[in-house]
N, C-alpha and C positions, 0 to 999 in steps of 0.2 A: 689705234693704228690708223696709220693715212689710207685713203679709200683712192686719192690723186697722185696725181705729177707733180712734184714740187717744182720751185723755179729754179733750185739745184739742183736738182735730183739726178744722183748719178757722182754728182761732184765731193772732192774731198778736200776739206779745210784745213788750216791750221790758224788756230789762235791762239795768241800768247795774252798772259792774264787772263785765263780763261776761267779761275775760280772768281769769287767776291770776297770782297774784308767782312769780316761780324759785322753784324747790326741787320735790322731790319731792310727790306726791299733788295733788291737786285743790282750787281754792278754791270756796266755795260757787258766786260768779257762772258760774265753767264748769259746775260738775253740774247747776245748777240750768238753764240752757240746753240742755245736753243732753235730759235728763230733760223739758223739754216738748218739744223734738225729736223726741223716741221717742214721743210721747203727740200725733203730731200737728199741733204748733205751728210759725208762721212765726218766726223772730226778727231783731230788731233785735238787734244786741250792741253796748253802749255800752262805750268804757275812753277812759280818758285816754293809754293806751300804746294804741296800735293793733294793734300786730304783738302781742300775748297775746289781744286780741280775734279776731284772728284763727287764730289755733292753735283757738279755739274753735270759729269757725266752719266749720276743716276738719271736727272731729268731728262737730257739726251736722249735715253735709253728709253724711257719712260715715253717719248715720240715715236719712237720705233727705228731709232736711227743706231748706228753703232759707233765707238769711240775709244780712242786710247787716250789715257793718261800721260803725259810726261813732262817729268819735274825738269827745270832746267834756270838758270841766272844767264836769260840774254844779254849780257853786256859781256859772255864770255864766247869767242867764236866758238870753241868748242861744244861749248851746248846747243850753241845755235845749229851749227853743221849736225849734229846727234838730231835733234828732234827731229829736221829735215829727215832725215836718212831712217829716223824709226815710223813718220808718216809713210813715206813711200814703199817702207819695206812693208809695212801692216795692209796697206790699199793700192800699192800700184804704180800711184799717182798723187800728184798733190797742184788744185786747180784754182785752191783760194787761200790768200795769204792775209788775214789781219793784224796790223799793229794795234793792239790795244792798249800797250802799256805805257803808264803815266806816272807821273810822279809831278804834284802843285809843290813851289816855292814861291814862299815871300818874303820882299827885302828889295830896297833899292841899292844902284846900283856903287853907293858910298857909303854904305854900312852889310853888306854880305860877305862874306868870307869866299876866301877863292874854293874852299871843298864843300861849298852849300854851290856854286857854280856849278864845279864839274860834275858834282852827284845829280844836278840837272839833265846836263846835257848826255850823262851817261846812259841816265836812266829813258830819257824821252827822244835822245838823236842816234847814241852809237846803237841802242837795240833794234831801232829799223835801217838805220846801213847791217846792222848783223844777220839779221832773220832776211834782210831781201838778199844778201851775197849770196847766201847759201838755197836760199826758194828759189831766186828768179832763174836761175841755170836747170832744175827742173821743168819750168814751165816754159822756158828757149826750147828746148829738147822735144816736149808735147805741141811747140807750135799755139801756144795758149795759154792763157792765166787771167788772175784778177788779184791784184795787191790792193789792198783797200788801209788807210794809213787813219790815226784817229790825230788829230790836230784841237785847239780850240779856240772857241772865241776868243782869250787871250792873247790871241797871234793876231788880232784883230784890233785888240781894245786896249789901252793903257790902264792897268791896277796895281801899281803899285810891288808888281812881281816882274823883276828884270829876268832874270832867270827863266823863269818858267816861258814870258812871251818871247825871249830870244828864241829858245830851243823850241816852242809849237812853228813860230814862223818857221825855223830852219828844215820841223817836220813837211810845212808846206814846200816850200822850193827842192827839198830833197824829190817829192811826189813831182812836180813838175820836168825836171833833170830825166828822171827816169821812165815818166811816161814817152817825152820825147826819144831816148836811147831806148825802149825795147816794142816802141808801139808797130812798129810794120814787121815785127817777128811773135806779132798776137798776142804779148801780154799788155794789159791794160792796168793801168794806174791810179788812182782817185786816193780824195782825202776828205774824210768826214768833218766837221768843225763841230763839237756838240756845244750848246749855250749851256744854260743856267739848269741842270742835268741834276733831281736830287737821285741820288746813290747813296750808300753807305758810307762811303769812305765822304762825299762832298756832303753831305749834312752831318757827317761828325767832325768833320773842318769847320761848319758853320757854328756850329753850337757851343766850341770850343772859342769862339769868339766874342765880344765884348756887343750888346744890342744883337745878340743871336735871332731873338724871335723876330726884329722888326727884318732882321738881313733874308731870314727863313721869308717873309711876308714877300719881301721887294722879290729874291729867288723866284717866287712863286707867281710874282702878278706883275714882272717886268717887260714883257714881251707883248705885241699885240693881239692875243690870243686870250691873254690874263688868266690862262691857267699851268700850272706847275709840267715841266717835261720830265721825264722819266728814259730808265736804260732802254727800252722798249722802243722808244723812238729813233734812237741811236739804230736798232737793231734795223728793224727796216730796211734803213736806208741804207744798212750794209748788204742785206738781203737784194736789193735793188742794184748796186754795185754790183754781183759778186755773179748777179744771175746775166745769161744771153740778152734779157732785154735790155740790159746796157751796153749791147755788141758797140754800139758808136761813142762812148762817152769815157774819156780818157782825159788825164792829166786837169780834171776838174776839181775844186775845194769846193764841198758842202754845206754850207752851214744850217744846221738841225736848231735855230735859235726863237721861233716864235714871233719871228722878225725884227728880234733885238737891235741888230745893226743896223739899221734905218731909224733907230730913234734915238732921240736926246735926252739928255738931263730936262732941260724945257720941256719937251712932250710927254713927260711921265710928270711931272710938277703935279700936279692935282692927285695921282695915286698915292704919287710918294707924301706929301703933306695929310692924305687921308690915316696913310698908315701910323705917321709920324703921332699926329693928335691921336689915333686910337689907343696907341700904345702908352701916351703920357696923360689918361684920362684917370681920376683919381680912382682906387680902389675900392669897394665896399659900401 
């Protein structure tokens, strides 16, 4: 049990993807649930799997914080309106809004399919025009809020996934549109950028690829930092968002990358050729 003041405390969230896929470690939507748990915060936990939502919800619980479940497929307005309306009916109020949900595609942009497209942009752009329609008119009405939107280095960096960096960019500029539209009526707007992030779901992407352990390797020791980021770190810095001591800081993109984007293929030359020889040294 908390013995303090959290830097929420008092406040009530809603996160969507709020469980994690199988596999070992933590996906962002649960750390970052926890982590305002710890700091105070009510939650809502959105998934479209219910029973991972609530695995979270025991940990929640387990902080001393309380929580509801609710199952919902954001890219439908009605569920988005629903979860809204069963937050506020259960606490009150509803005073932080994350978008966590994601959805990686890959494919350029002369060999995709047009419904590997849309299932992009459904998954990563209409679900935060949907959850903020229906949040941000709550938090108009309280005089206050914090939308915290998850984007990624992708939006940043060219890989080879047309799709996916269309739709994170769009998540950026959506986050700026709307900070400007609702920032002198108190709600605040920010956008996480997470890097090279192992999760569940992003190292059973990796492994399922072709030079897994060297890609695992570069993941882990790509950044200036040269060690591996986790959902943890994501959390944080929604933590930091979400709380008053970001009363000044709006319509800002984050990026949580170990300071990936300030480096080159050229300034990582020496790691990457370390890893490269390690991996092709003979066996036995």
């Amino acid at each position: 049990m908390r013995e303090r003041l959290g830097r929420v405390e008092g406040k009530v969230a809603l996160v969507t993807g709020a469980g994690s896929a199988p596999g070992p470690g933590y996906g962002t939507g649960k750390a970052i649930s926890i982590a305002l748990a710890r700091e105070g915060a009510k939650l809502a936990l959105v998934d479209l799997v219910p029973e991972r939502a609530e695995e979270t919800k025991r940990l929640v619980e387990a902080e001393g914080s309380e929580a509801i479940v609710v199952k919902a497929d954001c890219t439908k307005w009605q569920d988005c309106a629903n979860m809204v309306l069963e937050a506020v009916d259960k606490f009150g109020r509803l005073d932080i809004l994350v978008n966590n949900l994601g959805l990686a595609s890959f494919g350029l942009v002369t060999n995709m399919y047009e419904e590997e497209w849309d299932r992009a942009f459904n998954i990563n752009v209409r679900t935060v025009f949907l959850a903020c329609k229906y949040a941000i008119p709550v938090m108009l009405g309280q005089k206050s809020g914090s939308v915290i939107n998850l984007s990624s280095l992708a939006a940043r960096r060219p890989g080879r996934t047309i799709a996916y960096t269309a739709s994170k960019a769009a998540v950026e500029a959506m986050t700026f549109d709307m900070a400007f539209a609702y920032g002198r009526d108190g709600v605040r707007v920010n956008c996480v950028l997470p890097g090279n992030i192992n999760t569940p779901v992003a190292m059973a992407i990796t492994q399922a690829l072709p030079g897994s352990e060297e890609m695992i390797e570069l993941r882990n020791n790509g950044g200036m930092l040269g060690i591996p980021g986790d959902a943890w770190d994501i959390a944080w810095a929604v933590v930091y968002l979400a709380s008053d001591e970001a009363r000044y800081v709006t319509g800002h993109t984050w990026p949580i990358e170990s300071g990936s984007l300030r480096l080159s293929g050229l300034s990582l030359a020496p790691q990457i050729r370390e890893i490269y020889d390690r991996f092709r040294e003979p066996k036995g």
